[in-house]
C-alpha positions in Angstrom: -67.0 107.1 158.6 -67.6 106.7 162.2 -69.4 103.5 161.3 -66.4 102.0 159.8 -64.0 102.6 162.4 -66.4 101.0 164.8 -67.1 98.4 162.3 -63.1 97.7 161.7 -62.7 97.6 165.2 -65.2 94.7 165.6 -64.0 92.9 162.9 -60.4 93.0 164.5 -61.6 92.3 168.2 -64.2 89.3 167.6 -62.8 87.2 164.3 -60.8 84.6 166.5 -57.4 84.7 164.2 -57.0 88.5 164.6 -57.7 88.3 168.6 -54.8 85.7 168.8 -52.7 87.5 166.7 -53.0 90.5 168.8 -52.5 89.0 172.0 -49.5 86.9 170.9 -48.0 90.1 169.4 -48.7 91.8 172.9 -47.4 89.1 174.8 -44.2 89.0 172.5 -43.6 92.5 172.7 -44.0 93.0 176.3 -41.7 89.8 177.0 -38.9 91.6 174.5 -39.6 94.6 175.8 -38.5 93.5 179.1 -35.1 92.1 177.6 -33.8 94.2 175.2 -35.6 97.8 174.4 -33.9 98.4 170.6 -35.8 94.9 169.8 -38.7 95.7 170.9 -38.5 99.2 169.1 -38.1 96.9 165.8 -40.5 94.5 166.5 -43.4 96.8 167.7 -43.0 98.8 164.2 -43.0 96.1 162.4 -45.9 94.1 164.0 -48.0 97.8 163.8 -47.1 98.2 160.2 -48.6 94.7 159.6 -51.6 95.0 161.7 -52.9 98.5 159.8 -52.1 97.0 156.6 -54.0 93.6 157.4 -56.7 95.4 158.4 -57.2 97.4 155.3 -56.1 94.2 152.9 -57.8 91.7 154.6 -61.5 93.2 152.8 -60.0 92.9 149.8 -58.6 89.4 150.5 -62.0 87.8 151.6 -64.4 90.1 149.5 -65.8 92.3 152.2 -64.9 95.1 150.2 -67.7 95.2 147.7 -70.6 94.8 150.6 -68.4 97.6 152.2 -68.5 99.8 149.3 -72.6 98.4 148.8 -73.1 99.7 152.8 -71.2 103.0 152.1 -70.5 103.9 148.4 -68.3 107.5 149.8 -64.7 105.2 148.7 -63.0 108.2 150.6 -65.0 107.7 153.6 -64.8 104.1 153.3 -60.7 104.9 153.7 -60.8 107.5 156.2 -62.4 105.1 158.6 -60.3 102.3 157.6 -57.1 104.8 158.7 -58.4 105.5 161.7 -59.3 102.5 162.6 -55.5 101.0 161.8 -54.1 103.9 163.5 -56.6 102.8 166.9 -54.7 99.2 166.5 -51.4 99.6 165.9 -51.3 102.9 168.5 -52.9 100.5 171.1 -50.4 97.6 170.4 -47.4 99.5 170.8 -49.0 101.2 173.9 -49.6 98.2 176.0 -46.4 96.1 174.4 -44.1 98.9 175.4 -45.6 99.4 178.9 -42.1 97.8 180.3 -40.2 100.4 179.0 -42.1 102.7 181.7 -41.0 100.3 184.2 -37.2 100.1 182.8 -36.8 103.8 182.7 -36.9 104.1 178.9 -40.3 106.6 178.6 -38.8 108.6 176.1 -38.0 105.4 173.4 -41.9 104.8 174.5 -43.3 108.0 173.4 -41.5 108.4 170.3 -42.6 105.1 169.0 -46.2 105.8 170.1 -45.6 109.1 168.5 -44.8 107.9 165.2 -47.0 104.9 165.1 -49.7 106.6 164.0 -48.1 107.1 160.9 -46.6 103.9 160.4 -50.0 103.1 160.4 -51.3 105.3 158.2 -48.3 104.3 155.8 -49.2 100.5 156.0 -52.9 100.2 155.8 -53.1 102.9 152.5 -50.3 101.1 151.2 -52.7 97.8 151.1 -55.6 99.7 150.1 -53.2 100.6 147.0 -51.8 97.1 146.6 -54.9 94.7 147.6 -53.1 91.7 147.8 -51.4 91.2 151.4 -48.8 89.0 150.4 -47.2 90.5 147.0 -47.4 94.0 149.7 -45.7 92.7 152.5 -43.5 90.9 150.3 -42.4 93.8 148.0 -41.8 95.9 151.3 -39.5 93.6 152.6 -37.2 93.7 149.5 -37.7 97.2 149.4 -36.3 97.8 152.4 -33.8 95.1 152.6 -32.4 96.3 149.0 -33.6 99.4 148.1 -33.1 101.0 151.6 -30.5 98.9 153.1 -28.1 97.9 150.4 -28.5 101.1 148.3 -29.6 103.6 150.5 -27.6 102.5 153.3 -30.4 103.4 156.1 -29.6 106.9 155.4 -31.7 107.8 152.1 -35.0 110.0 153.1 -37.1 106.7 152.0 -40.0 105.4 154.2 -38.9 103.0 156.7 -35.6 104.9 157.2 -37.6 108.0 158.2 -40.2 105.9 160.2 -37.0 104.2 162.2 -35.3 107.1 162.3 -38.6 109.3 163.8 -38.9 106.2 166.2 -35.4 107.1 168.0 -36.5 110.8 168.0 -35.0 112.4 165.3 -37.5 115.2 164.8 -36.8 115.4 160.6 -37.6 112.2 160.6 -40.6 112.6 162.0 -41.3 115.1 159.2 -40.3 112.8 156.5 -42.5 109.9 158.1 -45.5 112.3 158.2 -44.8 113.3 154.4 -44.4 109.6 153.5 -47.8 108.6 155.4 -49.5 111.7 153.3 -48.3 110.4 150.3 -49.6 106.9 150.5 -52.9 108.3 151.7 -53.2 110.0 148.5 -52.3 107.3 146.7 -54.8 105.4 148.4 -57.4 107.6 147.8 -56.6 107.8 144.0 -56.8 103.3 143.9 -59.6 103.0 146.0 -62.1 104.1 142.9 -60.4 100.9 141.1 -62.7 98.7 140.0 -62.8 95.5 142.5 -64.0 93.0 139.8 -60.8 91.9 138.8 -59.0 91.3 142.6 
């Protein structure tokens, strides 16, 4: 396990698109950040949810998955590391991105973002490890939140990214939901990840 989180980690510090990605996203955030705090809130979840779930969807994308399952057959373990790794990422995005809110005054929007990140990340990157393909998952999370969470449930329905937004502003139920949500897609993960990968 230990050897894919180190692994992962590798992967998303040396291949030159993820670097750049990263450091734009950094540089973004901390230049919002310094503007306008309840933007950066948004954009730092958003830009955490999509780094865990690159991570994770990326193997599938290029075929790393199958010499990854070849190196370490345990699927579970395979998973667990591919969590914590995403959960490394995103946790250290939002940390150094929100580092003007420190200097603005703002800790406590700081440390309930990097408080819940964790599990956005969780949420994202098991989510692609159930969907595979990184555009039909980021795609079919934005209508679900656009229409399932923001036209019917109003914001206010206990559905994912309502409790993650609403566990970023400090709402401690929300934090339970978000932790419930991020439990749930881990299990879900673990049930897809014994899919065969022959046909992705």
């Amino acid at each position: 396990m230990l050897k894919i989180v180190r692994s992962d980690l590798h992967r998303t510090a040396t291949i030159r698109s993820s670097r750049i990605s990263l450091i734009v996203s950094v540089a973004l955030g901390t230049l919002i950040g310094s503007v306008n705090i309840d933007a950066w809130g948004l954009l730092a979840g958003m830009v955490a949810f999509g780094l865990a779930a690159t991570m994770v969807a990326q193997h599938y994308q290029h075929r790393t998955a199958v010499l990854l399952y070849l190196t370490v057959p345990r699927r579970i373990a395979v998973l667990v590391g591919q969590l914590i790794a995403a959960m490394i990422v995103a946790s250290g995005f939002v940390a150094v991105s929100g580092l003007t809110l420190l200097v603005k005054g703002a800790a406590d929007r700081y440390l309930n973002l990097l408080t819940v990140v964790p599990l956005m990340a969780v949420f994202g990157a098991a989510g692609a490890a159930v969907a595979r393909r990184p555009t039909w998952f980021f795609l079919g999370c934005a209508g679900w939140f656009v229409f399932v969470e923001g036209l019917v449930g109003r914001l206010q329905a206990p559905l994912p990214f309502t409790a993650f937004i609403s566990a970023g502003s400090g709402d401690v139920g929300g934090l339970l939901l978000a932790s419930g949500w991020a439990a749930v897609a881990s299990v879900a993960a673990g049930v897809a990840v014994g899919r065969d990968l022959t046909s992705d």
